[in-house]
SEFI-981141 format. One record per atom (N, C-alpha, C, O, CB): residue number from 1; y, x, z. Coordinates in steps of 0.1 Angstrom, whole numbers. Glycine has a CB too. Example, Ala and Ser with C-alpha at 12.3 -4.5 7.8 and 13.67 -1.06 7.14 Angstrom:
2
+-----+-------+-------+-------+
:  nr :     v :     u :     w :
+-----+-------+-------+-------+
:   1 :   -57 :   132 :    78 :
:   1 :   -45 :   123 :    78 :
:   1 :   -33 :   132 :    78 :
:   1 :   -33 :   142 :    85 :
:   1 :   -45 :   113 :    90 :
:   2 :   -22 :   128 :    71 :
:   2 :   -11 :   137 :    71 :
:   2 :     0 :   129 :    79 :
:   2 :    11 :   134 :    80 :
:   2 :    -6 :   141 :    57 :
+-----+-------+-------+-------+
% end
This chain:
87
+-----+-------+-------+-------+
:  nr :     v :     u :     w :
+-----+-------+-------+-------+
:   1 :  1127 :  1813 :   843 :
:   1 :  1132 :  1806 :   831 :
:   1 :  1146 :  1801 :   833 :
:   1 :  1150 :  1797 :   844 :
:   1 :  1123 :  1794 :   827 :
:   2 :  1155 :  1801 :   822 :
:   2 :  1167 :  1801 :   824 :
:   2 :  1170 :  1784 :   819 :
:   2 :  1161 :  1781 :   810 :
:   2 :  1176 :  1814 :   817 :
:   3 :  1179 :  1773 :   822 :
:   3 :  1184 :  1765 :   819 :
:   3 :  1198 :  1768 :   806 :
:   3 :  1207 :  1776 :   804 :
:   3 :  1187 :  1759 :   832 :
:   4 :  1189 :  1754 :   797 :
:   4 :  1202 :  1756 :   785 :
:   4 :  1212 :  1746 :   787 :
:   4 :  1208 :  1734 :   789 :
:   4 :  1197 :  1754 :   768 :
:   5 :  1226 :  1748 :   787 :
:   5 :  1234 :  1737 :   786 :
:   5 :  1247 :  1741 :   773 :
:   5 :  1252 :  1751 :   769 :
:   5 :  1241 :  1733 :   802 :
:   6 :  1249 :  1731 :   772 :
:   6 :  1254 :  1727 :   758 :
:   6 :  1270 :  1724 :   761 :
:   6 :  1274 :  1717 :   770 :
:   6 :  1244 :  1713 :   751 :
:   7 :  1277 :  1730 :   754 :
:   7 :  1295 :  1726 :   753 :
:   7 :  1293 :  1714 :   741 :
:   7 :  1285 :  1715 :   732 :
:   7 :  1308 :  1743 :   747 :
:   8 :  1301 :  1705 :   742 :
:   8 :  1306 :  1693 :   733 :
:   8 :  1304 :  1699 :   719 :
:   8 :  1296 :  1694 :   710 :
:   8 :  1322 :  1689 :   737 :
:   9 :  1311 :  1710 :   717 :
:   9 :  1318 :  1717 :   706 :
:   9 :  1301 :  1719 :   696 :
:   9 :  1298 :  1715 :   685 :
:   9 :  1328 :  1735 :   712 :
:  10 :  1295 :  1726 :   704 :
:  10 :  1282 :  1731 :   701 :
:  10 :  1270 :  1720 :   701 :
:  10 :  1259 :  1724 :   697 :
:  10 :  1280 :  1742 :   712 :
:  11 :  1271 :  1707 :   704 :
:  11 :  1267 :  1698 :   703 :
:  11 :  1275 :  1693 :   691 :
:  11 :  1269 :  1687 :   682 :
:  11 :  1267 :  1692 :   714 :
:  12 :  1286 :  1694 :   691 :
:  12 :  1297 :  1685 :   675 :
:  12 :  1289 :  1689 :   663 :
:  12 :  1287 :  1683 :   652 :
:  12 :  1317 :  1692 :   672 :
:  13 :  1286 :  1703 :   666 :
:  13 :  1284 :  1714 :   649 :
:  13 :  1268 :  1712 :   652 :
:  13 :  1265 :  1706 :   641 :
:  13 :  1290 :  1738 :   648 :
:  14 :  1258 :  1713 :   658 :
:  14 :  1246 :  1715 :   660 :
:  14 :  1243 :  1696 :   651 :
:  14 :  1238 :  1696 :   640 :
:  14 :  1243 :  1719 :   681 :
:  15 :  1247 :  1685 :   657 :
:  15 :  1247 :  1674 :   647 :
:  15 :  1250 :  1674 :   630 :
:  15 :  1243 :  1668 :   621 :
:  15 :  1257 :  1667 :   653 :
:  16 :  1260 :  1681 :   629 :
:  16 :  1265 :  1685 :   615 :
:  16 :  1252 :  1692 :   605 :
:  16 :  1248 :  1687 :   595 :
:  16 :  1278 :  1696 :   617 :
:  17 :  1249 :  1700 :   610 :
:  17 :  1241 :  1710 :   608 :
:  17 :  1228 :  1706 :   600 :
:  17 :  1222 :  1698 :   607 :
:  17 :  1238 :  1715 :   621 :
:  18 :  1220 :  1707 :   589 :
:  18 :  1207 :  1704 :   586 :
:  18 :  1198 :  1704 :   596 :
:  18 :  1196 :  1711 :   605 :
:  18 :  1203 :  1711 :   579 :
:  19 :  1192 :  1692 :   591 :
:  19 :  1180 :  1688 :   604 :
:  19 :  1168 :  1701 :   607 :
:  19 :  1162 :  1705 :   618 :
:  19 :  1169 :  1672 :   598 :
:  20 :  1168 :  1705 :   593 :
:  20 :  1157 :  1720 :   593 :
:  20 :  1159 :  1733 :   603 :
:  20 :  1152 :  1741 :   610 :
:  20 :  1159 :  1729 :   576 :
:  21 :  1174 :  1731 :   601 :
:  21 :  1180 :  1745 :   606 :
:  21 :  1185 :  1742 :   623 :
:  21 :  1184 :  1751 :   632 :
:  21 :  1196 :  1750 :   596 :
:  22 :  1191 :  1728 :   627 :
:  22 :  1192 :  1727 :   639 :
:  22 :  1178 :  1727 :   648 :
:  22 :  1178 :  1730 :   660 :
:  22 :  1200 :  1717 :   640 :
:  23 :  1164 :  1723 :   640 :
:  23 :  1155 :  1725 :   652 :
:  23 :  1152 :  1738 :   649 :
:  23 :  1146 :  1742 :   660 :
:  23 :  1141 :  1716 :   652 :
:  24 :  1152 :  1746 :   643 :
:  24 :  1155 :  1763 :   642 :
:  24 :  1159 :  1769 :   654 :
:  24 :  1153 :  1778 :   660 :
:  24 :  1166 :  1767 :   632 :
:  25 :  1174 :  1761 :   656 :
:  25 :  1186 :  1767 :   661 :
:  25 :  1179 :  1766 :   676 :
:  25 :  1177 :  1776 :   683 :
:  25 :  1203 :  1758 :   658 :
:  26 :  1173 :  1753 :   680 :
:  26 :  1169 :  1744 :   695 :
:  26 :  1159 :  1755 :   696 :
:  26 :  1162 :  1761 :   707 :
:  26 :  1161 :  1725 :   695 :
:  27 :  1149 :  1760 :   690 :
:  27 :  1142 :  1763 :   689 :
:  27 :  1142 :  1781 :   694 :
:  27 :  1137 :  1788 :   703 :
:  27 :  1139 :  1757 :   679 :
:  28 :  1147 :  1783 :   687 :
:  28 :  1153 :  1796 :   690 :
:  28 :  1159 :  1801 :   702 :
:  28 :  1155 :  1812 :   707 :
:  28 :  1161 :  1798 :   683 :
:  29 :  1173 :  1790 :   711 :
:  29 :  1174 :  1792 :   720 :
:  29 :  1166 :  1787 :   733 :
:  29 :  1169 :  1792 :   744 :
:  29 :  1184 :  1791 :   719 :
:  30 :  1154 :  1774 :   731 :
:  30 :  1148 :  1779 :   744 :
:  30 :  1137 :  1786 :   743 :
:  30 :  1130 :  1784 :   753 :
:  30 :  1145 :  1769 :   753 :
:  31 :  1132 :  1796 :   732 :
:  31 :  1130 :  1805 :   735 :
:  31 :  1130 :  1817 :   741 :
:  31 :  1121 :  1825 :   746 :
:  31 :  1130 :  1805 :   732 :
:  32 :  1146 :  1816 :   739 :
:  32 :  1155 :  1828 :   749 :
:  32 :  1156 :  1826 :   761 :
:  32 :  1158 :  1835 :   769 :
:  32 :  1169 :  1831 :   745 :
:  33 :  1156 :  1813 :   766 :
:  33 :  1154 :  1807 :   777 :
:  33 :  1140 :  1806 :   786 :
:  33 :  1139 :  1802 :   798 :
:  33 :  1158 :  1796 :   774 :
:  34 :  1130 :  1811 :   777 :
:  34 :  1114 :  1812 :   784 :
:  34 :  1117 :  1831 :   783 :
:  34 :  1106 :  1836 :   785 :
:  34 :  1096 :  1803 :   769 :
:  35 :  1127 :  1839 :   782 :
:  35 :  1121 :  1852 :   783 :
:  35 :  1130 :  1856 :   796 :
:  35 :  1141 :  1852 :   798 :
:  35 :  1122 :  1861 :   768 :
:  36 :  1121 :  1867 :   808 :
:  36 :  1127 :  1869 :   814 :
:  36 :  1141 :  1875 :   820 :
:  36 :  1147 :  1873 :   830 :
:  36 :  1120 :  1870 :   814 :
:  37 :  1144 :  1885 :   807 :
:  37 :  1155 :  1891 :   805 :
:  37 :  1162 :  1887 :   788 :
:  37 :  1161 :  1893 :   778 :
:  37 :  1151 :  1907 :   808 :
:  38 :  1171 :  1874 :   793 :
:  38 :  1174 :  1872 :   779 :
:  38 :  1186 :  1879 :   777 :
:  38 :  1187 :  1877 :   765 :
:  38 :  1176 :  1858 :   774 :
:  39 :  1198 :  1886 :   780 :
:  39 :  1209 :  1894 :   777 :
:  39 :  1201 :  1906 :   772 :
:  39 :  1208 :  1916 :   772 :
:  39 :  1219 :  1898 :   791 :
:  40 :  1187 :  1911 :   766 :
:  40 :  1183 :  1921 :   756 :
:  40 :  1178 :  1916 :   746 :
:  40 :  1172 :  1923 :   738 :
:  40 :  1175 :  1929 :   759 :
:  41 :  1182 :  1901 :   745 :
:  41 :  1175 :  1898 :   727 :
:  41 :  1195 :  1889 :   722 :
:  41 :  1196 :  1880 :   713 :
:  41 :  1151 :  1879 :   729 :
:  42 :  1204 :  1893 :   729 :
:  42 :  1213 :  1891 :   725 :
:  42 :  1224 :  1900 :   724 :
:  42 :  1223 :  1910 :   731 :
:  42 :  1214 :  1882 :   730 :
:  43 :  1236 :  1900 :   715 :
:  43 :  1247 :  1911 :   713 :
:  43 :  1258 :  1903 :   719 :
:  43 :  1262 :  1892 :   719 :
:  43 :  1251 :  1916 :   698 :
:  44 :  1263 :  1917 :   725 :
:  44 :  1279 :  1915 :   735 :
:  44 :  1289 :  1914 :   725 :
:  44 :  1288 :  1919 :   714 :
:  44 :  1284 :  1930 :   747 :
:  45 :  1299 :  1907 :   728 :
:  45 :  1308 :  1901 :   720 :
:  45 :  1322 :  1912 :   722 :
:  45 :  1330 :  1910 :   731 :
:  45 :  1311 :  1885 :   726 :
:  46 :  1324 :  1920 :   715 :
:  46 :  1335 :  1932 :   719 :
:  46 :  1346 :  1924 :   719 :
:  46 :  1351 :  1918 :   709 :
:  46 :  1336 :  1944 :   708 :
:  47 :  1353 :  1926 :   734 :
:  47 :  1366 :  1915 :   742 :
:  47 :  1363 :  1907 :   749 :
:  47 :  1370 :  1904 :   758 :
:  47 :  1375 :  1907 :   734 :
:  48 :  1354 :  1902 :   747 :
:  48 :  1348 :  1888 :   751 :
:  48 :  1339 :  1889 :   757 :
:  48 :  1331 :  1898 :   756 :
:  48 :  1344 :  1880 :   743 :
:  49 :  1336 :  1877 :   768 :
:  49 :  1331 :  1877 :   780 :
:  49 :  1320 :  1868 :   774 :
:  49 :  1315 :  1859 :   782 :
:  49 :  1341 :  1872 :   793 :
:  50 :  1315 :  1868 :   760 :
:  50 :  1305 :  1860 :   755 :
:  50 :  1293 :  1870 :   748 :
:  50 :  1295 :  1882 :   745 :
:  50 :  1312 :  1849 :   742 :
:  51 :  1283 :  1864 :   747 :
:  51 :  1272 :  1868 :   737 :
:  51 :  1269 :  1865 :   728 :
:  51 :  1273 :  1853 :   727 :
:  51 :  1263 :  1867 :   738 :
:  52 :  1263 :  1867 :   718 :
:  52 :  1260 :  1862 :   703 :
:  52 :  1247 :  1869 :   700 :
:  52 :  1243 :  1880 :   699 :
:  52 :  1272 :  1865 :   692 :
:  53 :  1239 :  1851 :   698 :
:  53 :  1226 :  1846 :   691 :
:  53 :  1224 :  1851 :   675 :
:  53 :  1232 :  1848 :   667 :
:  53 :  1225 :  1829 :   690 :
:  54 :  1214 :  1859 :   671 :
:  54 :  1214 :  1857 :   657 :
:  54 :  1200 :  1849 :   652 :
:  54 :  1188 :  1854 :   652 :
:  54 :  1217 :  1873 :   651 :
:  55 :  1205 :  1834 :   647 :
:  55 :  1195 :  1828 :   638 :
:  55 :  1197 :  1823 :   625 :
:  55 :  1201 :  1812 :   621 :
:  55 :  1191 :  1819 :   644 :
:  56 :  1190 :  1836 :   617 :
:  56 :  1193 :  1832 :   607 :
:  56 :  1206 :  1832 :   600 :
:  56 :  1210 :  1844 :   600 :
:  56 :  1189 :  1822 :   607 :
:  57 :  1215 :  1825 :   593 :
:  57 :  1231 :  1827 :   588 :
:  57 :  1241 :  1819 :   599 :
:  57 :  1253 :  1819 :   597 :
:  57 :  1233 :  1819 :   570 :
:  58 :  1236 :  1812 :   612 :
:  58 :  1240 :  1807 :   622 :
:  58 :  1242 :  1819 :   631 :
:  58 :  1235 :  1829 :   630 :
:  58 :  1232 :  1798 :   627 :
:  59 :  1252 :  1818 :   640 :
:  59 :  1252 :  1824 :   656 :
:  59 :  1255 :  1810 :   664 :
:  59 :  1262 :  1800 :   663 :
:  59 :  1265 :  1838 :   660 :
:  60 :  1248 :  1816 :   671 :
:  60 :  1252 :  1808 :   688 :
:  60 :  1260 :  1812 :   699 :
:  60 :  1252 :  1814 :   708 :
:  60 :  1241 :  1805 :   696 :
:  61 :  1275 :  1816 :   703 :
:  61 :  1279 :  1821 :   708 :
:  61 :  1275 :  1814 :   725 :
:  61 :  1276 :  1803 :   728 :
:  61 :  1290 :  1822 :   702 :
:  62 :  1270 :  1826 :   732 :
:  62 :  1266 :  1822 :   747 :
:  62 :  1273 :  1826 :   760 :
:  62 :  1275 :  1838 :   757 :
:  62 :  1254 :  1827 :   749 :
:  63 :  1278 :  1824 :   769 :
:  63 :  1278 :  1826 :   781 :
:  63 :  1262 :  1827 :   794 :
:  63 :  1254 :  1818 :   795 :
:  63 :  1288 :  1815 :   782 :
:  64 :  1263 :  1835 :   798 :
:  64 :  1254 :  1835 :   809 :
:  64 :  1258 :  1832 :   826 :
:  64 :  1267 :  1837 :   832 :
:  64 :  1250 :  1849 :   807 :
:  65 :  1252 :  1827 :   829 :
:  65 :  1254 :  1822 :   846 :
:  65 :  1245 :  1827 :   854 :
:  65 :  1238 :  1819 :   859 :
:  65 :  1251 :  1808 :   849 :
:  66 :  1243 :  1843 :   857 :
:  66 :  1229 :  1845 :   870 :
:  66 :  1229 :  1839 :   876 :
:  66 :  1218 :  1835 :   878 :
:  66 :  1225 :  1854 :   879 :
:  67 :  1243 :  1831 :   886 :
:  67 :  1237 :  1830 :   901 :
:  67 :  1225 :  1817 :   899 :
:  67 :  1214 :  1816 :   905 :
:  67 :  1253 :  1824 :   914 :
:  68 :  1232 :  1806 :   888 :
:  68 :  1222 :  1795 :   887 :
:  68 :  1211 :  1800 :   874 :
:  68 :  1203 :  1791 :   871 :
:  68 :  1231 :  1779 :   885 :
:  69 :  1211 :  1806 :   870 :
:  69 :  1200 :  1809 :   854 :
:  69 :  1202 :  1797 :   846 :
:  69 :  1193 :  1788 :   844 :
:  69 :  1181 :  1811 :   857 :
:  70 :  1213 :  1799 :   841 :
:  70 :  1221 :  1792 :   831 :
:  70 :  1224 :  1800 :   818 :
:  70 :  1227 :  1812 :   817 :
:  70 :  1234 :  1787 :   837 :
:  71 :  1221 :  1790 :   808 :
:  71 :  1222 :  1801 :   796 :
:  71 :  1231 :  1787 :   786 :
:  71 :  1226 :  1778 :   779 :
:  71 :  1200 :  1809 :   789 :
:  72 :  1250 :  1792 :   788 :
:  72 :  1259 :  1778 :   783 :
:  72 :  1263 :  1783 :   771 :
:  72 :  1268 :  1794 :   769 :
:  72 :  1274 :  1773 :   793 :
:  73 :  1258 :  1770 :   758 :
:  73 :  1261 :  1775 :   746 :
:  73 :  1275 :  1770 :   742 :
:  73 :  1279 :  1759 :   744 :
:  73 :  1251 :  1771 :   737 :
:  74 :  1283 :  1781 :   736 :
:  74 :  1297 :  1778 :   733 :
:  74 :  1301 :  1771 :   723 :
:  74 :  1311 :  1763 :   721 :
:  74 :  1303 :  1787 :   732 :
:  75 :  1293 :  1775 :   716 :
:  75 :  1298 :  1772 :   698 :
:  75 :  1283 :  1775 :   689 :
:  75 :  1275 :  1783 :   693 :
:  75 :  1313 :  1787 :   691 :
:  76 :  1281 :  1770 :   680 :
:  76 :  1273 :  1770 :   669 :
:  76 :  1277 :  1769 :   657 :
:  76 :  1277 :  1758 :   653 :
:  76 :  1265 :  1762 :   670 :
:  77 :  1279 :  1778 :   649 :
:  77 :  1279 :  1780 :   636 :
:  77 :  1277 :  1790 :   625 :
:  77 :  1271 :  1800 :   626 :
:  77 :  1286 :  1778 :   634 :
:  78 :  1282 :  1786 :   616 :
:  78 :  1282 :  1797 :   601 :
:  78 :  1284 :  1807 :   604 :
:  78 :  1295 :  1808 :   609 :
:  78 :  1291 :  1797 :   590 :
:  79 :  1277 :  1821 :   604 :
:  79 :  1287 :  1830 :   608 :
:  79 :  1299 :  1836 :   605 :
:  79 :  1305 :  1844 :   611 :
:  79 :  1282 :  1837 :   610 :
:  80 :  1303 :  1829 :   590 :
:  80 :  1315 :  1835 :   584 :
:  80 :  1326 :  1824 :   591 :
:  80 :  1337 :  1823 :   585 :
:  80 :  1315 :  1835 :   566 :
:  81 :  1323 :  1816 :   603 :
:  81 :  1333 :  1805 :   607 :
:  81 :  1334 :  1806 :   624 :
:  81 :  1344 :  1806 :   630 :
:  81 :  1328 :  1790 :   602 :
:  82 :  1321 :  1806 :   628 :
:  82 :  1318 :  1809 :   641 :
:  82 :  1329 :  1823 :   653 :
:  82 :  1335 :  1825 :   663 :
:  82 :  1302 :  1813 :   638 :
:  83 :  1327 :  1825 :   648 :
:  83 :  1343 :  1843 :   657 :
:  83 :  1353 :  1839 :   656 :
:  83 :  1361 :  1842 :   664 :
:  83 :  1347 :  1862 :   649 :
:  84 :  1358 :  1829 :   645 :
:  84 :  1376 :  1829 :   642 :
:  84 :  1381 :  1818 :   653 :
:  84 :  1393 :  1816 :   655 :
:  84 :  1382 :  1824 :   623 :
:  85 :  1372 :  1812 :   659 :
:  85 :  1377 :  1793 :   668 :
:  85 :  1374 :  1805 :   685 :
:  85 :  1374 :  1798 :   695 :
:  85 :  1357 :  1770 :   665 :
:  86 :  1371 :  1816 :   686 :
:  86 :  1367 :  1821 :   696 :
:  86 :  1382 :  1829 :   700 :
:  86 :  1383 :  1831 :   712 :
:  86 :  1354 :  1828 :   693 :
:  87 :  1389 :  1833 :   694 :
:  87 :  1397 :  1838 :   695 :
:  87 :  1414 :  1830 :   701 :
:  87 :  1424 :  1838 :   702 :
:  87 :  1395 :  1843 :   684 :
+-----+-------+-------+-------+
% end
């Protein structure tokens, strides 16, 4: 099982967020965090050394850590808003 940790940023927007949709969001990623191989229920970020969650009209942009099984969330949002602060 992998550990979730949270960037500020992704904690800032995850507050913002409807209460419905952020336990969605929680919900969703330690899901991905109870499966053994979570880099196959997520998409590679073309350039980028990130991954991207799809829940719902949200992404969660991720970083992965093997050596410790860390799974660090970058950003949380809209997806028409979420890619452009990544760049």
């Amino acid at each position: 099982m992998f550990q979730i940790e949270y960037s500020s940023a992704a904690l800032r927007n995850l507050k913002h967020i409807q209460k419905e949709d952020s336990v969605r969001i929680i919900s969703a990623l330690e899901e991905l965090a109870g499966e053994p191989d979570p880099i196959r229920h997520v998409k590679k970020l073309r350039g980028l050394p990130f991954y991207s969650l799809r829940i719902g009209n949200y992404r969660a942009v991720l970083a992965f850590r093997r050596g410790v099984l860390v799974i660090f969330v970058i950003d949380i949002d809209r997806r028409n808003t979420v890619y452009r602060r990544l760049k």
